[in-house]
C-alpha positions as CSV (number, residue, x, y, z in Angstrom):
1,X,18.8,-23.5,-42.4
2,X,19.9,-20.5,-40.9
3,X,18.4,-17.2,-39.7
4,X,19.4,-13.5,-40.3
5,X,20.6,-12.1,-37.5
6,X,18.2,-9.2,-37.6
7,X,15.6,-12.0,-37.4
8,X,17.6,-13.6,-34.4
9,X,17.6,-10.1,-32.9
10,X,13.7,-9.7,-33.1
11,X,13.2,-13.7,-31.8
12,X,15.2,-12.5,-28.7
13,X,13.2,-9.2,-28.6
14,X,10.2,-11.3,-28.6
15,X,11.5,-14.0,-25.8
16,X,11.9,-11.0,-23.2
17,X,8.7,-9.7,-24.3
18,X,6.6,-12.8,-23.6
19,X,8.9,-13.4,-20.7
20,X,7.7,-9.8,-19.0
21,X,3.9,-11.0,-19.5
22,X,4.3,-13.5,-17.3
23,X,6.0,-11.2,-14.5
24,X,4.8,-8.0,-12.9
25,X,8.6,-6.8,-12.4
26,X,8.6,-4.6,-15.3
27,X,12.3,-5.9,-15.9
28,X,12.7,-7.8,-19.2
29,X,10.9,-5.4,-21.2
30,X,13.9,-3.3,-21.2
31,X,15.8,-6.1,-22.6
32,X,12.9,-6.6,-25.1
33,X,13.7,-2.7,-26.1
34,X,17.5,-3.3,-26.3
35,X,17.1,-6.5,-28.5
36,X,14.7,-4.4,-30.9
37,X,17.4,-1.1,-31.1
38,X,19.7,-3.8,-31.9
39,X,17.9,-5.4,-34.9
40,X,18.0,-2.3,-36.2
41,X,21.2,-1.3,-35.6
42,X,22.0,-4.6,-36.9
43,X,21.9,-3.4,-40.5
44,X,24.6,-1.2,-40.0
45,X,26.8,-2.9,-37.0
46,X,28.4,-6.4,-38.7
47,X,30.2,-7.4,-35.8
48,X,28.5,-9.9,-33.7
49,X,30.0,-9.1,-30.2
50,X,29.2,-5.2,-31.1
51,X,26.0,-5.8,-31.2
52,X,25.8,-7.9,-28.0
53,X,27.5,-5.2,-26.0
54,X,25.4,-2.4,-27.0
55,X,22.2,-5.2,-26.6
56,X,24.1,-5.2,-22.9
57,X,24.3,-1.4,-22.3
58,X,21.5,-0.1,-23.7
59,X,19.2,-2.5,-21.7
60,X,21.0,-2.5,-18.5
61,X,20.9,1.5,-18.8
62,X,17.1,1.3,-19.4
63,X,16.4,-0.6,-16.8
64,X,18.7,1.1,-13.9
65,X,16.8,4.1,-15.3
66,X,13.5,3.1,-15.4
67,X,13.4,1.4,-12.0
68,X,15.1,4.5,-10.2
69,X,12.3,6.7,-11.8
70,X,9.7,4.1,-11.0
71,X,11.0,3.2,-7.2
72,X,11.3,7.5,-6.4
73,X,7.8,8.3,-8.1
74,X,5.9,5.5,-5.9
75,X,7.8,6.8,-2.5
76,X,5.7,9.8,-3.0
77,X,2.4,8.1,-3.5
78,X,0.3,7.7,-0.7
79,X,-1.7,4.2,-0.8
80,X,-5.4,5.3,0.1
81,X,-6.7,2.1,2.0
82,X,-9.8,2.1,4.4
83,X,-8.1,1.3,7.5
84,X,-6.5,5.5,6.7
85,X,-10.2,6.2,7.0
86,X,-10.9,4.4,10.6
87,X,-8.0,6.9,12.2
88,X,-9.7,9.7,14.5
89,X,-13.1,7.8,14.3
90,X,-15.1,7.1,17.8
91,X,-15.4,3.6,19.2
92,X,-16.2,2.0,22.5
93,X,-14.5,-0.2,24.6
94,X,-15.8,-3.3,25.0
95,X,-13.1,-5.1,26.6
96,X,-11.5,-3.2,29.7
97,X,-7.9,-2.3,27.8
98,X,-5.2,-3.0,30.5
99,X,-1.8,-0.8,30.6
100,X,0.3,-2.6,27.8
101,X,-2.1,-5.3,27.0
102,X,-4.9,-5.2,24.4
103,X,-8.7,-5.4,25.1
104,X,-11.8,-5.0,22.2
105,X,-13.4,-1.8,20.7
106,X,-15.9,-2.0,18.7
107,X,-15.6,0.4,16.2
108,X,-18.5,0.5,13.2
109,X,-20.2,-2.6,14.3
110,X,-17.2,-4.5,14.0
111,X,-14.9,-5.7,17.1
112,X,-11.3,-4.6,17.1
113,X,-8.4,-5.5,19.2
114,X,-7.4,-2.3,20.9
115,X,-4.7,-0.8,22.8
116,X,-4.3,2.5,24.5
117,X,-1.8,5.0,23.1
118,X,-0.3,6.1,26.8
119,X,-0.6,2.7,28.0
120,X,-3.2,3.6,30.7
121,X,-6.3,1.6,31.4
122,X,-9.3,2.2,29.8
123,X,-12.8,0.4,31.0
124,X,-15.4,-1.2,29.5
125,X,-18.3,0.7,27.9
126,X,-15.4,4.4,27.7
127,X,-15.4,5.8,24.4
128,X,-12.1,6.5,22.6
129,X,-10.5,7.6,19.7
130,X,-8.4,5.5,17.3
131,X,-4.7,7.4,16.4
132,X,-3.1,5.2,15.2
133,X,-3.2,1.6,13.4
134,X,-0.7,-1.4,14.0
135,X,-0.9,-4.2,11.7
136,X,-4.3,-5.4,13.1
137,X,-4.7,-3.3,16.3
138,X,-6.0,-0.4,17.2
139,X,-4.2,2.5,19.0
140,X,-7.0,4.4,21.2
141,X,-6.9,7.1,23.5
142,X,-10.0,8.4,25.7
143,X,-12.3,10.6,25.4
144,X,-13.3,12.6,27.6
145,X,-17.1,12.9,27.6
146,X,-17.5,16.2,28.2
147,X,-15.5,17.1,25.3
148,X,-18.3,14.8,23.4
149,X,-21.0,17.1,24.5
150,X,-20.5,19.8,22.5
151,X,-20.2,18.2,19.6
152,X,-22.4,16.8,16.9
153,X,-22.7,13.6,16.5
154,X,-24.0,12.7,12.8
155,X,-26.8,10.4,12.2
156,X,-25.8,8.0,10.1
157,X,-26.0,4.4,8.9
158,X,-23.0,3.3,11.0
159,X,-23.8,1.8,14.3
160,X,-20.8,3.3,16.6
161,X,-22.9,6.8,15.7
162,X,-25.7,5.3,17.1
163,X,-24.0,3.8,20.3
164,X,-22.1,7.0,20.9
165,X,-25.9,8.6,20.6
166,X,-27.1,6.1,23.0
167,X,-23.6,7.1,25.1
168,X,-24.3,10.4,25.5
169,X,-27.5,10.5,26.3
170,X,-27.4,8.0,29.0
171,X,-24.6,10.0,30.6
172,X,-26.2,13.6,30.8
């Protein structure tokens, strides 16, 4: 029994195919696309090693193509994650934050590990802002209260609002 080799070509079309569903590399669908062009071209290009060199070409091309537009168009996207929304939001020390050592803020009911951006100390009970995230700390500097008093706090459903309510009032 033998095959065609425009059948062999689409059997090898459909090994890469099935072969990409089980990856997320988005690699060996290019050789899928290659091995398909070739069947076609098959009816017209005889020669076996012909077809494996353009089968070569045309799905190496592909895929250097494809990945260099894929890699530059995800450098530009920025990954929206919450932790973006916790930077510049008010917490309150709850663990005294020693010059280059961590303490704990407790920032929207939860407790964070904390450090302070200019490596100062910051006591217990101080309210800061987070700059910056590091893996899992936070980067805080003070703030000055008085800075706090002419602002408006919202009410909200959060519980650092409320503490930094509770804050303020208890320091005027």
């Amino acid at each position: 029994m033998s095959i065609s080799i425009g059948t062999f070509w689409f059997i090898v079309a459909i090994i890469f195919g099935v072969g990409e569903l089980m990856t997320t590399s988005l690699t060996l669908i290019w050789f899928s696309i290659g091995a398909l062009l070739v069947m076609f071209l098959s009816i017209f290009i005889e020669s076996i090693l012909w077809q494996v060199i353009i089968f070569a070409v045309v799905s190496i091309i592909l895929l250097v193509i494809a990945t260099k537009y894929l890699v530059d168009r995800d450098k530009d996207v920025k990954y929206n994650t919450n932790l973006q929304g916790i930077i510049s939001q008010k917490a309150i020390v709850t663990q005294t934050i020693e010059p280059y050592e961590t303490g704990v803020a407790k920032l929207n009911g939860e407790e964070w590990t904390a450090m302070s951006k200019d490596e100062t100390r910051i006591e217990a009970g101080k309210l800061v802002e987070v700059v910056a995230i590091e893996g899992v700390k936070l980067i805080v500097k003070e703030v000055s209260e008085e800075l706090l008093e002419g602002e408006p706090i919202k009410e909200n459903k959060d519980s650092i609002s409320k503490e930094i309510d509770i804050k303020i009032k208890t320091s005027k």
